[in-house]
N, C-alpha and C positions, 0 to 999 in steps of 0.2 A: 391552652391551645396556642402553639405556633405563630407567626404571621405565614407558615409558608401553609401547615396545616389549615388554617383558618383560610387559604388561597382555595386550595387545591377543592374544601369544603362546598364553598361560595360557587365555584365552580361547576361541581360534580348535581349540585344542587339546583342548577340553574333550568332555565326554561326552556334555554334551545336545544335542540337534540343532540346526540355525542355525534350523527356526523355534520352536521351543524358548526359545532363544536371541532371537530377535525375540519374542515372545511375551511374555519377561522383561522386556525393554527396555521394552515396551507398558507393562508392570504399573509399571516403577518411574518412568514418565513421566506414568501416572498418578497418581503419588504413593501407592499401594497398600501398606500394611504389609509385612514379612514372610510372616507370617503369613495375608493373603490372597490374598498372588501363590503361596505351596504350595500353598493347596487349589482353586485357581484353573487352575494348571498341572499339579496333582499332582505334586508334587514335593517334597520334603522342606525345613522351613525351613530349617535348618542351611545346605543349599546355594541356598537363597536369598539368605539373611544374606551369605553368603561371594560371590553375583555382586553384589548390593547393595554390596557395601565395596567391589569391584574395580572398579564403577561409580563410584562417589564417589570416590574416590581418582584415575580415570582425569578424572574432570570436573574435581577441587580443582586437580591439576597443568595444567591447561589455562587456566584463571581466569584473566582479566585480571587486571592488577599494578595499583597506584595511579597514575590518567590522570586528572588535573581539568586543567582548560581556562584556566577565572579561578579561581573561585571554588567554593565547597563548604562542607556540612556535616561537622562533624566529630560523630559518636553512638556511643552505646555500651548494649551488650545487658548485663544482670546475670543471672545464672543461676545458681542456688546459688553463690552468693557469687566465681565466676569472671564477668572482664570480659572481654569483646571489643568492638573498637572499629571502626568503617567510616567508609566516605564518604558522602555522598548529593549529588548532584547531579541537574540537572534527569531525566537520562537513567539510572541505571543508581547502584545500590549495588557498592563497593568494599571488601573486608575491609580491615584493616589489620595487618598482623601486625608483632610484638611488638618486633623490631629492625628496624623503618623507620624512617632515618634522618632523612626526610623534614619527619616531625610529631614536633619535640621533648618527649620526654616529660613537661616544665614544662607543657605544653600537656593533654595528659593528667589530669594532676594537678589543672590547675585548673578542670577540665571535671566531673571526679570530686566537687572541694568545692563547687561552685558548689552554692548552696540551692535557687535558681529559674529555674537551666536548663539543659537537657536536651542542649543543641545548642552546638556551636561554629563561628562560620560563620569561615571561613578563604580566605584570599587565596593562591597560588603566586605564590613570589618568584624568577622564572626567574633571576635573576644569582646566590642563594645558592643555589637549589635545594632550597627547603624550603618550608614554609608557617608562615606568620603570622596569628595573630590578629585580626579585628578587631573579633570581640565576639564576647560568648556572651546566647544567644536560649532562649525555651520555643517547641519548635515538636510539631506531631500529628507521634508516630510511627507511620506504618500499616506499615515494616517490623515494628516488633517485637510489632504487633497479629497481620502475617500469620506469624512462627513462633510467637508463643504458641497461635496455632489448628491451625499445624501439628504441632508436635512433644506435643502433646494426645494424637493420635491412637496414641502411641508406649509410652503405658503405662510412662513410666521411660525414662529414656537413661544406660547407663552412660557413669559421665566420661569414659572416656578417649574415647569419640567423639562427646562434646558438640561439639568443634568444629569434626570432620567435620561434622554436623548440622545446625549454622549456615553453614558455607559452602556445604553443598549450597543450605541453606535462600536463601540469596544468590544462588546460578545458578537458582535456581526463581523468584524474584521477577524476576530480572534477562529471564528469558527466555522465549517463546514454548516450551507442550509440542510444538508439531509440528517446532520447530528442533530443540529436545530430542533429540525423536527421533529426529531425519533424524541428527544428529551422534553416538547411540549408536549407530545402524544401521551404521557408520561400521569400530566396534572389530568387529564378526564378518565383512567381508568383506574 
């Protein structure tokens, strides 16, 4: 069985009713703390927390992988002193995680020291399959304006799902809440 199958399981399984269960899905589409989807549903945070991680976890496994076209930004979020790195293109942010072959880590590095800019814009080189360089730029980040006004709301994030956090933060920017929704509505039937 799956991890997503084994989600979808855990869930369908579970004790709260399916509108319950929709009801949830509502609250965490509309980006709703913990904390107010309990007292909202009456239900206790703890198993809030615990369908919120099964939610994220079922969206982060679903994410598109790294898809540019031509060309792309290469950026990166700093968050007590942990980096993560994405794409940005005309359409749609990209995580990038940590062993992708793709964007050599020389690249990284020199994105990291650069003094006066934020951004590396990059080419795909279909015959190596990787991407290359062709300058690095200062450009407006309004991703990392929209999770520093999200993750505000969270009163502390312990680390170890900081980057849950951000990737969710990433299918939230990437995506309409009503697709959101139509696509959580999806794990309870």
């Amino acid at each position: 069985m799956s991890n997503i199958d084994l989600i979808k399981y855990k869930i369908k399984n579970s004790k709260l009713t399916s509108s319950k269960l929709e009801k949830l899905s509502l609250c965490f589409t509309q980006d709703l703390t913990a904390s107010q989807t309990a007292k909202k549903l009456d239900i206790s945070r703890q198993t809030v927390n615990s369908y919120y991680k099964k939610i994220r976890f079922h969206l982060i496994s679903n994410e598109k992988k790294i898809a540019c076209k031509n060309s792309c930004l290469l950026k990166y979020i700093n968050f007590n002193n942990e980096i993560m790195f994405f794409l940005e293109d005309e359409e749609k942010i990209v995580s990038v995680e940590e062993n992708c072959t793709k964007i050599d880590k020389q690249i990284k590095e020199q994105l990291l020291k650069h003094k006066k800019a934020n951004s590396a814009k990059l080419l795909y080189n279909k015959r190596e399959e990787r991407f290359i360089v062709i300058g690095f730029l200062k450009t407006q980040n309004c991703f990392e304006d929209f999770i520093n006004t999200r993750l505000k709301k969270f009163r502390g994030i312990n680390k170890n799902n900081f980057k849950l956090h951000i990737k969710e933060s990433i299918i939230r920017y990437n995506e309409d809440k009503n697709a959101l929704f139509k696509h959580l509505i999806t794990l309870f039937n």
